[in-house]
Predicted model as a PDB file, atoms N, CA, C, CB and O in Angstrom, pLDDT in the B-factor column:
MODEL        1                                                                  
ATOM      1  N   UNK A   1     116.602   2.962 -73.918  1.00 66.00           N  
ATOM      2  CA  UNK A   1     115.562   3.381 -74.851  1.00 66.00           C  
ATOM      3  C   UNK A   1     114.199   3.198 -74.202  1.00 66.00           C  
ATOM      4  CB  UNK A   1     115.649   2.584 -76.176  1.00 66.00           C  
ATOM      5  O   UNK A   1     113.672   2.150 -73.829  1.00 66.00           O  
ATOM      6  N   UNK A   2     113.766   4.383 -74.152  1.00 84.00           N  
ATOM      7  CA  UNK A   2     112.339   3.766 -73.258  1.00 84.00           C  
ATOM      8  C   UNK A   2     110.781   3.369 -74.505  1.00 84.00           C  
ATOM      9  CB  UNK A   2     111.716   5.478 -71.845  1.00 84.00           C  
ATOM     10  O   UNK A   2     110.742   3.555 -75.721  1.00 84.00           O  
ATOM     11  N   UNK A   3     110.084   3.002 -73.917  1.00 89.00           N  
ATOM     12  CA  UNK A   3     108.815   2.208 -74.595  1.00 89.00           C  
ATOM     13  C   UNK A   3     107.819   2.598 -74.402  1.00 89.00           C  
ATOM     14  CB  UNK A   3     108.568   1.009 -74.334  1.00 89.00           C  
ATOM     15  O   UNK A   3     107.286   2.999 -73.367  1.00 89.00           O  
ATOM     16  N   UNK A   4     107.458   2.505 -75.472  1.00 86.00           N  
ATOM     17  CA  UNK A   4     105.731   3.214 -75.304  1.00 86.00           C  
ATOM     18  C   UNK A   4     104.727   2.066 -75.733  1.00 86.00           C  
ATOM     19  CB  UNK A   4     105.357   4.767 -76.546  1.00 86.00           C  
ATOM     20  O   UNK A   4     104.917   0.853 -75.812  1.00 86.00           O  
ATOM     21  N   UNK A   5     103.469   2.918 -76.014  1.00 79.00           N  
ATOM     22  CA  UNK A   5     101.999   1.772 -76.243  1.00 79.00           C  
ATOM     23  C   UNK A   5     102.338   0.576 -77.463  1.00 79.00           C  
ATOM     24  CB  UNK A   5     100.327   2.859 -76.965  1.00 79.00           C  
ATOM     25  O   UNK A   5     102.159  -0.641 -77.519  1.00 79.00           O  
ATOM     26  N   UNK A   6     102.832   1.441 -78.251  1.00 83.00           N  
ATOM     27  CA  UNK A   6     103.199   0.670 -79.764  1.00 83.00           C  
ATOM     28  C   UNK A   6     104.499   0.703 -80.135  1.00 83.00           C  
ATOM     29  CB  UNK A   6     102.508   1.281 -81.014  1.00 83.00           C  
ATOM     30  O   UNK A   6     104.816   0.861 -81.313  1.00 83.00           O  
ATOM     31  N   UNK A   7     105.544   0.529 -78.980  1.00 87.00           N  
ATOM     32  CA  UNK A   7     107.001   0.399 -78.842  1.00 87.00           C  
ATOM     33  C   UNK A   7     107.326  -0.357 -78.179  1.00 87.00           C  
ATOM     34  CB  UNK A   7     107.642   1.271 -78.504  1.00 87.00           C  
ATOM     35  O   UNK A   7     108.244   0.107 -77.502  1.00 87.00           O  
ATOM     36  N   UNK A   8     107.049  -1.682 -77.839  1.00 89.00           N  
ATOM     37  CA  UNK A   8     107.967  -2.393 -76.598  1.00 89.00           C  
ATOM     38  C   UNK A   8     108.870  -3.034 -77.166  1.00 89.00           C  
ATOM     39  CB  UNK A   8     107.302  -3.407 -75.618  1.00 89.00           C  
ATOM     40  O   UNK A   8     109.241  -2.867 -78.328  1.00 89.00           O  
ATOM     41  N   UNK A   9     109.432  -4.081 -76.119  1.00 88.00           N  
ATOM     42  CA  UNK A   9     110.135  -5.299 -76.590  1.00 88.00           C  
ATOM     43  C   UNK A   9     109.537  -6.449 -76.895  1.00 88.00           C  
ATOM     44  CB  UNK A   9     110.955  -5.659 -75.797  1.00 88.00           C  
ATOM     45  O   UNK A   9     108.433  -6.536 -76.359  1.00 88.00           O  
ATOM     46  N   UNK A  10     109.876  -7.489 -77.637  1.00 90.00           N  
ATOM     47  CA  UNK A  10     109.416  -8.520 -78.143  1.00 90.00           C  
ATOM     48  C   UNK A  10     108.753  -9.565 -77.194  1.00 90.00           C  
ATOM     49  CB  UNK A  10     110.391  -8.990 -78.825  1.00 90.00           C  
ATOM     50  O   UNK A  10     107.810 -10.296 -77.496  1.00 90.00           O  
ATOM     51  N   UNK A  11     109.326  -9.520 -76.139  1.00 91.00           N  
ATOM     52  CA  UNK A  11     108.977 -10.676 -75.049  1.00 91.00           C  
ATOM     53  C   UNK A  11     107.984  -9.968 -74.676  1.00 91.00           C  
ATOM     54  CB  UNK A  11     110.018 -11.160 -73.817  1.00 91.00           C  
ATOM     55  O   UNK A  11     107.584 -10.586 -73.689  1.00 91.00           O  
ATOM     56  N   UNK A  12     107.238  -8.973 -74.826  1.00 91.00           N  
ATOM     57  CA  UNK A  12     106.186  -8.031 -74.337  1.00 91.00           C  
ATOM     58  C   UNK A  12     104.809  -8.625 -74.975  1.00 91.00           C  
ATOM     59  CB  UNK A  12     106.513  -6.392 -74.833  1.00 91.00           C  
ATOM     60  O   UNK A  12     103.757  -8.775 -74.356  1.00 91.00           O  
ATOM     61  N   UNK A  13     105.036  -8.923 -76.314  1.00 92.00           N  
ATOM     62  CA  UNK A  13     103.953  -9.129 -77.628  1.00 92.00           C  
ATOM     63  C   UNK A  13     102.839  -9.996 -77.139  1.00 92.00           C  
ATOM     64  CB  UNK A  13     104.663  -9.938 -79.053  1.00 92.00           C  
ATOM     65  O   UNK A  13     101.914  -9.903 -77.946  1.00 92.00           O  
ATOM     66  N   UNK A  14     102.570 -10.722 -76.253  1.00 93.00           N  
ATOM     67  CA  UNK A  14     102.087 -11.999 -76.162  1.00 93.00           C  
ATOM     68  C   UNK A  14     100.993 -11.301 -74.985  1.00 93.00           C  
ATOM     69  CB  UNK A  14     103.318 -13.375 -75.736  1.00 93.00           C  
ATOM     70  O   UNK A  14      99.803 -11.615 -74.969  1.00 93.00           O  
ATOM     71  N   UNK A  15     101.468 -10.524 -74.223  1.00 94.00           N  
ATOM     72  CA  UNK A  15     100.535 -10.115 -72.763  1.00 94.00           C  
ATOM     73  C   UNK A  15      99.415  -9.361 -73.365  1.00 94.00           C  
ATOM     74  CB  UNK A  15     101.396  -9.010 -71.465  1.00 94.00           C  
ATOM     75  O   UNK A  15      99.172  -8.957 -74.502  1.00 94.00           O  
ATOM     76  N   UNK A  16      98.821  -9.308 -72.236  1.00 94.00           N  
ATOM     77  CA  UNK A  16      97.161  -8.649 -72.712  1.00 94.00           C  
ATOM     78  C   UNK A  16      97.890  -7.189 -72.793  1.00 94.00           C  
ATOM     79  CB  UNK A  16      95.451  -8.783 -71.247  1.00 94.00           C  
ATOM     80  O   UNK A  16      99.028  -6.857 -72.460  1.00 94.00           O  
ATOM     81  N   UNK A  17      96.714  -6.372 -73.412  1.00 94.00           N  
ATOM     82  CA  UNK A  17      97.526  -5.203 -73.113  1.00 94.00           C  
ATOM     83  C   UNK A  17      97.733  -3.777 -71.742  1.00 94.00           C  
ATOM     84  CB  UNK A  17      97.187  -4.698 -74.217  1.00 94.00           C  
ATOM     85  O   UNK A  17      98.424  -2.759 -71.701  1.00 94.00           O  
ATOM     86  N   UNK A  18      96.581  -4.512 -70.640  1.00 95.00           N  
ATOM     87  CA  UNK A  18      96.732  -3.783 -69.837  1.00 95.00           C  
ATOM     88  C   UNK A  18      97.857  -4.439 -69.210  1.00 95.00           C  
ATOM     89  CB  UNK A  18      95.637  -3.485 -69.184  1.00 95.00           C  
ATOM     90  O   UNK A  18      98.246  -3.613 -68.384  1.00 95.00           O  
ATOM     91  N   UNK A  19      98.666  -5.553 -69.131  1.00 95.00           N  
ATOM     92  CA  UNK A  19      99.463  -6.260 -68.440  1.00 95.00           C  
ATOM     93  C   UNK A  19     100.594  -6.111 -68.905  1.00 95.00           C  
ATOM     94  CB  UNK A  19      99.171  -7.413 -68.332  1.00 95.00           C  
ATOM     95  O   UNK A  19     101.597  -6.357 -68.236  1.00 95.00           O  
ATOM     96  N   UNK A  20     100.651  -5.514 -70.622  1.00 96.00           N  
ATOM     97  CA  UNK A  20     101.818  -5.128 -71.161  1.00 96.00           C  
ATOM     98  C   UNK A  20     101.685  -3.532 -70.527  1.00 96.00           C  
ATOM     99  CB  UNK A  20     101.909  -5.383 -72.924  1.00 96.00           C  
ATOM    100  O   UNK A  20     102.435  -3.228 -69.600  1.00 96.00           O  
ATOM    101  N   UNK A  21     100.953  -2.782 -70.926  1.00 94.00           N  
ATOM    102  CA  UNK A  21     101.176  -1.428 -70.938  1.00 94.00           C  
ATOM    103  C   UNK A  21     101.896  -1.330 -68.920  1.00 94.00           C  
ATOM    104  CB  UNK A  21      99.319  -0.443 -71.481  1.00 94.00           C  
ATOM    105  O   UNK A  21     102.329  -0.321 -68.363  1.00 94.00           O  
ATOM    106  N   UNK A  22     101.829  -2.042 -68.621  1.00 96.00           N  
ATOM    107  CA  UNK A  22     102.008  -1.690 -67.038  1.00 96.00           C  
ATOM    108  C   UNK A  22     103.320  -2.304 -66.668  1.00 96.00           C  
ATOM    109  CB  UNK A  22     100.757  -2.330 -66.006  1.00 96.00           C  
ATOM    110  O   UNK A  22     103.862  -2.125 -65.578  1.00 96.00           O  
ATOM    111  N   UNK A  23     103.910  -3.205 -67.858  1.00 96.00           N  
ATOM    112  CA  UNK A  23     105.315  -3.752 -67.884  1.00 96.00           C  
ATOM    113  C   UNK A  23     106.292  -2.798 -68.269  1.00 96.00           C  
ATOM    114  CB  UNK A  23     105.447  -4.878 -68.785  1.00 96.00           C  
ATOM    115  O   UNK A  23     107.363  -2.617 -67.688  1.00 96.00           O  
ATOM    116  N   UNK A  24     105.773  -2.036 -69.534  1.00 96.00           N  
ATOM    117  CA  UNK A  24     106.459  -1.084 -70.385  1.00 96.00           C  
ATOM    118  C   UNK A  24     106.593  -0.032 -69.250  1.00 96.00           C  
ATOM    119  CB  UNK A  24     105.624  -0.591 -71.829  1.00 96.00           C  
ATOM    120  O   UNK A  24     107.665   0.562 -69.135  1.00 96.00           O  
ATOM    121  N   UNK A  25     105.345   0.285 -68.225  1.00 96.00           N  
ATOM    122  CA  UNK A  25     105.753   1.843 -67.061  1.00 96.00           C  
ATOM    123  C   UNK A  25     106.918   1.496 -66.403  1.00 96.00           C  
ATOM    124  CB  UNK A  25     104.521   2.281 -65.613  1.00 96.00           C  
ATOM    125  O   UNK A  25     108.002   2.074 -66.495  1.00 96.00           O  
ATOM    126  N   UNK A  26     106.520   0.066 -65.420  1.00 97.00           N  
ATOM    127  CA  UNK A  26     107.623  -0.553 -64.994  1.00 97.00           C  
ATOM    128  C   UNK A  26     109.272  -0.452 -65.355  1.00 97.00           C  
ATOM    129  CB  UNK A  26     107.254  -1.600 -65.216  1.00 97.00           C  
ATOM    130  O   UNK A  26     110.227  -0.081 -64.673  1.00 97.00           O  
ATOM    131  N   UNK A  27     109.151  -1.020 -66.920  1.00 96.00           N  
ATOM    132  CA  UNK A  27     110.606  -1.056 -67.479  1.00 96.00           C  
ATOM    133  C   UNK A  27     110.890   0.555 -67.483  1.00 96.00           C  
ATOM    134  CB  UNK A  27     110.755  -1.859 -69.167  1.00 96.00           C  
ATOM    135  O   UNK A  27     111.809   1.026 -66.814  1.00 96.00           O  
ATOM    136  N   UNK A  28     110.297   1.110 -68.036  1.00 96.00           N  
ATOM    137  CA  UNK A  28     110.707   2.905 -68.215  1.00 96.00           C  
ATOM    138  C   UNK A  28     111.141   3.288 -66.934  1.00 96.00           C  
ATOM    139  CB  UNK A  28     109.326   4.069 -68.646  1.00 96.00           C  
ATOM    140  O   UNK A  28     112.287   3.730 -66.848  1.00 96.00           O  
ATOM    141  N   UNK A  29     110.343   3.192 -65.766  1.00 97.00           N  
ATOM    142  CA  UNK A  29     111.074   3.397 -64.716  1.00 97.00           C  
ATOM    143  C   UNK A  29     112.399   2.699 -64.221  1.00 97.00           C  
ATOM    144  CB  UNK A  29     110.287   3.290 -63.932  1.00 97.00           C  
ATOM    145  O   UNK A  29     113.156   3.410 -63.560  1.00 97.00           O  
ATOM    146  N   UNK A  30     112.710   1.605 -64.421  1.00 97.00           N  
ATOM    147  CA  UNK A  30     113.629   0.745 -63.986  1.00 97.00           C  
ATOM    148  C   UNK A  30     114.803   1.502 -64.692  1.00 97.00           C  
ATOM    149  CB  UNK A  30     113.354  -0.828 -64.350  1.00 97.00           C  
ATOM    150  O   UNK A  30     115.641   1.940 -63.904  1.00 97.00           O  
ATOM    151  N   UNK A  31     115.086   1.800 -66.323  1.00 96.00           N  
ATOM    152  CA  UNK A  31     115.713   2.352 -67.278  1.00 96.00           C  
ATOM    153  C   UNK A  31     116.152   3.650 -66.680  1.00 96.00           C  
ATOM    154  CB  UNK A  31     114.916   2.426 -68.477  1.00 96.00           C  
ATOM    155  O   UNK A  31     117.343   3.899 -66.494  1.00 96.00           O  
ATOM    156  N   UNK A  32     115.196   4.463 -66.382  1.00 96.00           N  
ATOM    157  CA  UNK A  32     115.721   5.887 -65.752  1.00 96.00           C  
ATOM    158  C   UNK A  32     116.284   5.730 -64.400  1.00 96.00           C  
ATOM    159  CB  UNK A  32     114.536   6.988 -65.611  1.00 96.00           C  
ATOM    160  O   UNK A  32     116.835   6.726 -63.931  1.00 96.00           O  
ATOM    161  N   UNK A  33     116.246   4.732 -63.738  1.00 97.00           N  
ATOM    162  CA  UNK A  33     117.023   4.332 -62.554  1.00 97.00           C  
ATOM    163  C   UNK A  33     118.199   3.663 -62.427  1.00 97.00           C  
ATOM    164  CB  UNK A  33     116.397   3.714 -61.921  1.00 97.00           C  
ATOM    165  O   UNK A  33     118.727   3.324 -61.368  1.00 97.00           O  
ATOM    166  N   UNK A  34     118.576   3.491 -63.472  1.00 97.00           N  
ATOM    167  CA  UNK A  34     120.078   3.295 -64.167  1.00 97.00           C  
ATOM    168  C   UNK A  34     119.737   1.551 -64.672  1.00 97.00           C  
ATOM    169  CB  UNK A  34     121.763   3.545 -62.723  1.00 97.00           C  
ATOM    170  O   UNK A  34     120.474   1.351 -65.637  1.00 97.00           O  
ATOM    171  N   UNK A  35     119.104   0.567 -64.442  1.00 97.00           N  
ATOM    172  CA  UNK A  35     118.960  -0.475 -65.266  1.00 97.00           C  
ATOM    173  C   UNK A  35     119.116  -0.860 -66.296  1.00 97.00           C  
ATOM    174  CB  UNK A  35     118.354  -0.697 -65.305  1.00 97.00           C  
ATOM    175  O   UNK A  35     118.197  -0.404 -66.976  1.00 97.00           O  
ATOM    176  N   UNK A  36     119.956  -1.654 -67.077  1.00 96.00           N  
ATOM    177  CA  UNK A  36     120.320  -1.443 -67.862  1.00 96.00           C  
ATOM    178  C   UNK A  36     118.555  -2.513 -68.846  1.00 96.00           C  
ATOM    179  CB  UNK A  36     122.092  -1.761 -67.766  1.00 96.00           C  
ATOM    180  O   UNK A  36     117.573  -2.855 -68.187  1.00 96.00           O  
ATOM    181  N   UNK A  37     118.676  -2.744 -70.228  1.00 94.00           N  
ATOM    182  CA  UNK A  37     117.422  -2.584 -70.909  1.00 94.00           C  
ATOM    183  C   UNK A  37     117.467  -4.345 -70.596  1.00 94.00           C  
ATOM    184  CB  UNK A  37     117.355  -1.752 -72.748  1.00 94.00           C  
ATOM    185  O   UNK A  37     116.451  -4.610 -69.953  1.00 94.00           O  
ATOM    186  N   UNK A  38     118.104  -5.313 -70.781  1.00 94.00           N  
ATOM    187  CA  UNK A  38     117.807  -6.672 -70.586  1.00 94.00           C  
ATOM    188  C   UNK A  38     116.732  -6.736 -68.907  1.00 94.00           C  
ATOM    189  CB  UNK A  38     119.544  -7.578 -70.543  1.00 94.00           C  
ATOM    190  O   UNK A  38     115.518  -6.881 -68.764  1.00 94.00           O  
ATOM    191  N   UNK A  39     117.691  -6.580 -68.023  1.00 97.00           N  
ATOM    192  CA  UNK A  39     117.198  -6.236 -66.958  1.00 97.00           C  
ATOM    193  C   UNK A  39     116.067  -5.711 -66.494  1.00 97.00           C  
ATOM    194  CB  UNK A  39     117.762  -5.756 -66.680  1.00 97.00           C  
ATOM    195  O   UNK A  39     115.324  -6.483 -65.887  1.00 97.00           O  
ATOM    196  N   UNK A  40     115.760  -4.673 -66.611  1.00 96.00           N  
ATOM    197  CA  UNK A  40     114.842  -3.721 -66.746  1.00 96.00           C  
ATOM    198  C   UNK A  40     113.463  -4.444 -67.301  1.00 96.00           C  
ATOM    199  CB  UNK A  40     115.431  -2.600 -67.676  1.00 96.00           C  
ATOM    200  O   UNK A  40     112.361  -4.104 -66.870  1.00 96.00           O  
ATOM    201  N   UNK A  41     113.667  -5.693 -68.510  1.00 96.00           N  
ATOM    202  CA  UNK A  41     112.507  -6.188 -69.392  1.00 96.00           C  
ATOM    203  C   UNK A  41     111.955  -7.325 -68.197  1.00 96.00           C  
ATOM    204  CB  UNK A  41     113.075  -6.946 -71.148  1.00 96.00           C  
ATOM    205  O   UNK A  41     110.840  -7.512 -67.710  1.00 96.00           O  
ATOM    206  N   UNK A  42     113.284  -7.978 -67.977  1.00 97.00           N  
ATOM    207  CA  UNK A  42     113.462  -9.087 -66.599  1.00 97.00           C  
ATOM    208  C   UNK A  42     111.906  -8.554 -65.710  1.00 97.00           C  
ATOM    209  CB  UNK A  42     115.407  -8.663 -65.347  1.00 97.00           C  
ATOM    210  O   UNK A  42     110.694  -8.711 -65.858  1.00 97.00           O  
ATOM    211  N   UNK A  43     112.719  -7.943 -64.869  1.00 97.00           N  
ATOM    212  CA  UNK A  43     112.105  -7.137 -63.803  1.00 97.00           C  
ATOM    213  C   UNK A  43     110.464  -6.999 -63.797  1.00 97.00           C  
ATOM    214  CB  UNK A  43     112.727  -5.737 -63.923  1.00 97.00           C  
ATOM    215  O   UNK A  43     109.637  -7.457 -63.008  1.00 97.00           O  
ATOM    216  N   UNK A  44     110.296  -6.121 -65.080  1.00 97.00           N  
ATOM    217  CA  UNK A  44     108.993  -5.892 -65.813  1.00 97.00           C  
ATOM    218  C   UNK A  44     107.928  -6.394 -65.620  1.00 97.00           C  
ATOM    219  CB  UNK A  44     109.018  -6.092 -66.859  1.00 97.00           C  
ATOM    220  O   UNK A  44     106.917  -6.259 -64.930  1.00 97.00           O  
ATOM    221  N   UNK A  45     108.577  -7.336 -66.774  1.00 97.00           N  
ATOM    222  CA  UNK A  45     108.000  -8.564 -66.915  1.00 97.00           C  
ATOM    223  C   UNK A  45     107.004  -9.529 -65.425  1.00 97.00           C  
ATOM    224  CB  UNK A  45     109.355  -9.321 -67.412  1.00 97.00           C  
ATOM    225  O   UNK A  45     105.895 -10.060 -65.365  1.00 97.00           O  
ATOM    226  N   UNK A  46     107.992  -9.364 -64.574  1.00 97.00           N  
ATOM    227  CA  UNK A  46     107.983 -10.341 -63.428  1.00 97.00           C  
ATOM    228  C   UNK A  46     107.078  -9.731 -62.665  1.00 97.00           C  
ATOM    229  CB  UNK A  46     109.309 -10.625 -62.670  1.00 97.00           C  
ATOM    230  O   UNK A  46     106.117 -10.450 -62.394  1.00 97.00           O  
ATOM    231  N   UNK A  47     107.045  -8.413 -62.128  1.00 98.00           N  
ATOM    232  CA  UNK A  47     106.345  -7.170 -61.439  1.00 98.00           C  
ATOM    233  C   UNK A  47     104.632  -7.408 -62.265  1.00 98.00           C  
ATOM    234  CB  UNK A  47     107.377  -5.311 -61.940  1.00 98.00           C  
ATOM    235  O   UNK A  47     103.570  -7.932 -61.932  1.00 98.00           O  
ATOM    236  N   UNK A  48     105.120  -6.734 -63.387  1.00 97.00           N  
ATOM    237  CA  UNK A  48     103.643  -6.616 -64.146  1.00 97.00           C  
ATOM    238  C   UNK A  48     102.788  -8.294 -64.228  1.00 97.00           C  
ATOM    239  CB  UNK A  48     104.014  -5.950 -66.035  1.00 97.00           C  
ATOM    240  O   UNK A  48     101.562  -8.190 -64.250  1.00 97.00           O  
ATOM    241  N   UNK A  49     103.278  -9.591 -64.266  1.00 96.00           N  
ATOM    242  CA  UNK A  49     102.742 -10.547 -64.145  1.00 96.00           C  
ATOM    243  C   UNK A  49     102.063 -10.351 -62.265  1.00 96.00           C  
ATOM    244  CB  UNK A  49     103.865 -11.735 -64.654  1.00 96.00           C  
ATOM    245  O   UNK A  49     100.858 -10.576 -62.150  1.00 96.00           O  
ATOM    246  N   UNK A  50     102.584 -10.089 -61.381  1.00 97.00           N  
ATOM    247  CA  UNK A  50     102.438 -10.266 -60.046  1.00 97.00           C  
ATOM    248  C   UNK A  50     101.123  -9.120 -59.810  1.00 97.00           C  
ATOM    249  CB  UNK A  50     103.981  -9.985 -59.182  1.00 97.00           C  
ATOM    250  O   UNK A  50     100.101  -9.221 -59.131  1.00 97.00           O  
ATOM    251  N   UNK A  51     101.647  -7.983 -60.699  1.00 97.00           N  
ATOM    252  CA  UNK A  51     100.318  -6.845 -60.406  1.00 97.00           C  
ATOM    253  C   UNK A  51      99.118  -7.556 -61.205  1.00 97.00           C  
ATOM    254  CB  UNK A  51     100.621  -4.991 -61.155  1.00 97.00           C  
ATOM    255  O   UNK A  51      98.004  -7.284 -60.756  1.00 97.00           O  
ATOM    256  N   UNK A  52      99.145  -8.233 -62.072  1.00 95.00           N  
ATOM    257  CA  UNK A  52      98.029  -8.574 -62.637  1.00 95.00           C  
ATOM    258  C   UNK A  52      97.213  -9.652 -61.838  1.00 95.00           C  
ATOM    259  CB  UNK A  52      98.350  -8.973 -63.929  1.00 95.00           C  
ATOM    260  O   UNK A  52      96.001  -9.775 -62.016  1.00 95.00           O  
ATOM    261  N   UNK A  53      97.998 -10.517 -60.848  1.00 93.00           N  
ATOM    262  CA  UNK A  53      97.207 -11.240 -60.332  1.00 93.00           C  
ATOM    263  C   UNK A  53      96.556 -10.293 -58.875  1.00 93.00           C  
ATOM    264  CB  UNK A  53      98.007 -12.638 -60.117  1.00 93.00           C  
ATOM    265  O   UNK A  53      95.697 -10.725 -58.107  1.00 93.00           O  
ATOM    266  N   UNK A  54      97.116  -9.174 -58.799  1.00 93.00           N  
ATOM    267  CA  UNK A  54      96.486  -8.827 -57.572  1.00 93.00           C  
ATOM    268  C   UNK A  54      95.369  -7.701 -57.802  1.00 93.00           C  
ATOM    269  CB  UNK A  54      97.584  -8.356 -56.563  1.00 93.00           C  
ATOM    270  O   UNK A  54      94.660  -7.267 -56.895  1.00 93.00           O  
ATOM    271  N   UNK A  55      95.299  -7.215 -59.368  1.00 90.00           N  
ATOM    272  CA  UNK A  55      94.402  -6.512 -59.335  1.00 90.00           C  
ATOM    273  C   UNK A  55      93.717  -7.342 -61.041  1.00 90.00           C  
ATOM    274  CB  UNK A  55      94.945  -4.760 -59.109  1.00 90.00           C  
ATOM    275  O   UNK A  55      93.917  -6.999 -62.206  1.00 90.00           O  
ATOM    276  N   UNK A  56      93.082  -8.236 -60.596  1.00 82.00           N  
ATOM    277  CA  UNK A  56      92.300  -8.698 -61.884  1.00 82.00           C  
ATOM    278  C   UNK A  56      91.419  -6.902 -62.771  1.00 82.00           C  
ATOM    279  CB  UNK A  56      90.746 -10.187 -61.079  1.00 82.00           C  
ATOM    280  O   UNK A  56      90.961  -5.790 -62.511  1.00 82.00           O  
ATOM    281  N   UNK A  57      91.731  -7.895 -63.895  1.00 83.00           N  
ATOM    282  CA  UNK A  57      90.544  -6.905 -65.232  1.00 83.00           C  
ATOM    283  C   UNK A  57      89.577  -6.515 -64.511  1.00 83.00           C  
ATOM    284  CB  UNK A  57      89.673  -7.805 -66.669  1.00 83.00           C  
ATOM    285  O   UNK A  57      89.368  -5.377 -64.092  1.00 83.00           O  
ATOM    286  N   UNK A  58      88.694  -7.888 -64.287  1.00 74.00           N  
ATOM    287  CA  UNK A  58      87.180  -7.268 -63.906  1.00 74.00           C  
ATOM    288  C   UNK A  58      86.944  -6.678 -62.547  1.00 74.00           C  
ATOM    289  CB  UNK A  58      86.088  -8.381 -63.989  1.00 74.00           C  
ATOM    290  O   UNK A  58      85.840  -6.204 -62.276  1.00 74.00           O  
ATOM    291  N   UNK A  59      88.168  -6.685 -61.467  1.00 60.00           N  
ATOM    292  CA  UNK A  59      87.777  -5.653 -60.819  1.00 60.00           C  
ATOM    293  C   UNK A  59      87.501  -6.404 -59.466  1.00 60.00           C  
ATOM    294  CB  UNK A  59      86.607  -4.866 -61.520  1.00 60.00           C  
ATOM    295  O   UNK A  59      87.409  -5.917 -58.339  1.00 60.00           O  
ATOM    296  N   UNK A  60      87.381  -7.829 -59.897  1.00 54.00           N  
ATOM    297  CA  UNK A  60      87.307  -8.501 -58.498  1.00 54.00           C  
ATOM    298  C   UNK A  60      88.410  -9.503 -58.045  1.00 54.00           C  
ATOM    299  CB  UNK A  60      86.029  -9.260 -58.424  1.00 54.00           C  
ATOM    300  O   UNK A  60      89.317  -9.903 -58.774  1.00 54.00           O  
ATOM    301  N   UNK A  61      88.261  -9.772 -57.055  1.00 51.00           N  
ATOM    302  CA  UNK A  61      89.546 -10.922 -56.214  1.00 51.00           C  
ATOM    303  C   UNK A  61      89.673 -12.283 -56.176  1.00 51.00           C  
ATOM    304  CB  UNK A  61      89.566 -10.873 -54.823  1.00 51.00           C  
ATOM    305  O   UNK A  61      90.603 -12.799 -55.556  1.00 51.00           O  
TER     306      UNK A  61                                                      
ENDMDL                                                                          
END                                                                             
């Protein structure tokens, strides 16, 4: 089932929302690559925490 802006999963609820919305691309891709949906949130999750530290909000390092 894939996810949108105002569709994720629950373990999603808590992240900012540029850090969610970039978990949810993540998982959607993972899903269409045969992943199954636990997995896929796993993954996400883990990716989109790692992109957030390498590209902060404000733009700097």
């Amino acid at each position: 089932m894939p996810w949108r802006k105002g569709d994720y999963p629950p373990s999603l609820k808590n992240f900012e929302p540029r850090v969610r919305n970039k978990a949810v691309e993540i998982a959607n891709a993972l899903l269409r690559d045969g992943y199954d949906e636990g997995r896929a949130i796993a993954i996400a999750t883990s990716q989109a925490k790692e992109w957030d530290e390498h590209h902060p909000a404000d733009g700097k390092d």
